[in-house]
N, C-alpha and C positions, 0 to 999 in steps of 0.2 A: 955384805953377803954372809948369809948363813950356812951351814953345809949340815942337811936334818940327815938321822938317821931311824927311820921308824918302822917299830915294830909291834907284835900283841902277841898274845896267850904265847908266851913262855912256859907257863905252867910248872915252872918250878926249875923250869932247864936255860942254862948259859954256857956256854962253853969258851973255848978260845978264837973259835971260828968265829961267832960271833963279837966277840970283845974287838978281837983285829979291827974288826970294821967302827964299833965304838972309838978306839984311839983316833980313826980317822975321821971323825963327824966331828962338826962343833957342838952339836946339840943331840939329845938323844930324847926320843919319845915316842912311848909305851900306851897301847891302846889298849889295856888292861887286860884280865885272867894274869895277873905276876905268876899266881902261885907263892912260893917261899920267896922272902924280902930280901933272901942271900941274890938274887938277881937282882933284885934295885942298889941292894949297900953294891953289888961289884960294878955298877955300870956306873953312880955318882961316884966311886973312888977315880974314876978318871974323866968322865964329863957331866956338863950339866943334864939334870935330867927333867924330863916334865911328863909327867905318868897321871893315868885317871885307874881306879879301882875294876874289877871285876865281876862277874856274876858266880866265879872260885873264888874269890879273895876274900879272906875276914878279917874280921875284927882290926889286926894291927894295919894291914893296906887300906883301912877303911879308913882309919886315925892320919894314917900316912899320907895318903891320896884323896883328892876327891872323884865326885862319880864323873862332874862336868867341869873339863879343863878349858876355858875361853881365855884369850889371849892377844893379842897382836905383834907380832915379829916382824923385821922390815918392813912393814907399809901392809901386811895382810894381817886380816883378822880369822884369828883359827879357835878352831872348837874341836876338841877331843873328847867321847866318850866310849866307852863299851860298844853297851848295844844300840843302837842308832839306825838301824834300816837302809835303806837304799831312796836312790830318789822317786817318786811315787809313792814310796812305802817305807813311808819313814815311822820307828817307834812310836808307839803311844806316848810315852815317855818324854819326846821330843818333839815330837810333831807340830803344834801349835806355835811353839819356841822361835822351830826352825825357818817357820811361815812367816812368823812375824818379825824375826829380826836374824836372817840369816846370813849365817861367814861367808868368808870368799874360799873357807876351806876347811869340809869338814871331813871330820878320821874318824871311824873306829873299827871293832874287830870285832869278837864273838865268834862271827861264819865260820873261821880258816881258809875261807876262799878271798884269795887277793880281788881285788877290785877297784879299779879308779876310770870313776865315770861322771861327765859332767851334767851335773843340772841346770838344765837351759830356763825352765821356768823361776828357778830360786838364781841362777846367777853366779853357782858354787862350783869348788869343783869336792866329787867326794873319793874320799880312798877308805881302804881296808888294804889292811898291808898282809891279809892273812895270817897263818901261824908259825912261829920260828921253832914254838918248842918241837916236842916227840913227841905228846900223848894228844890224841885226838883223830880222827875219823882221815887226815889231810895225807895227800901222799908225798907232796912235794914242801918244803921248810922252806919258807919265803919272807924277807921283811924288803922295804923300800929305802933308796936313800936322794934325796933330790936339793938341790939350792930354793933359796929363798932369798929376792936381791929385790930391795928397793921397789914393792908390789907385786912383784914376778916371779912364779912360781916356775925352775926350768930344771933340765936336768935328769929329768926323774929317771932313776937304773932298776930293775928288780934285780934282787940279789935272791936265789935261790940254791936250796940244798936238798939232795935223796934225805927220806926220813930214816931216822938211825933204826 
């Protein structure tokens, strides 16, 4: 069993409220907008991390990260990126991809609006953990943390905070 902690557009912001919860994840992952890398170096100085780049991020997140994180953890197969769409309306960008060969579990961020919703026709489930940073249109500072045990995805808590 895995115990994920995930999150997106940081934007440049970490603090201790969120680190608290990093100690307690085994895994930590990032649906990109990092912002400054001083967020990823302080989240890998205490757990593993698995991050995709942003549509803010330059050049060093881009070296650091890729744009598509696919994977398999416990028995699911997971896909991270950015910008990624919703079900019916999924990116350009990924669309064809996601038709053709899609996870049992796919993430990203951009909106700031949380979301985890299943697609019955693809067979997936999708999330957007929305935004934890400060800067951006969102009122409410939201990441997700859930298990992942032997294909089963359970558990799932929002963790949310007033924006500073």
């Amino acid at each position: 069993m895995k115990k994920i902690l995930l999150l997106s557009d940081t934007h440049s912001y970490i603090d201790d409220t969120i680190l608290k919860h990093v100690k307690n994840a085994d895994e930590v992952w990032h649906a990109g907008d990092i912002g400054d890398l001083s967020v990823t170096d302080q989240i890998q100085k205490l757990k593993p991390l698995r991050a995709v780049w942003g549509n803010i991020d330059g050049d060093k997140a881009r070296v650091e990260f890729p744009e598509h994180n696919r994977f398999t953890i416990e028995g699911i197969d997971v896909w991270i990126t950015h910008i990624g769409g919703y079900p019916g309306r999924y990116n350009i960008r990924v669309r064809d991809a996601i038709k053709a060969n899609p996870p049992q579990l796919f993430i990203c961020g951009h909106s700031h609006i949380l979301k985890v919703m299943s697609d019955k026709k693809l067979g997936l489930l999708h999330i957007n953990p929305g935004a934890i940073g400060i800067h951006g249109f969102h009122k409410v500072r939201t990441m997700l943390r859930f298990t992942i045990d032997n294909g089963k995805i359970d558990n799932l808590e929002v963790i949310q905070y007033d924006r500073k």
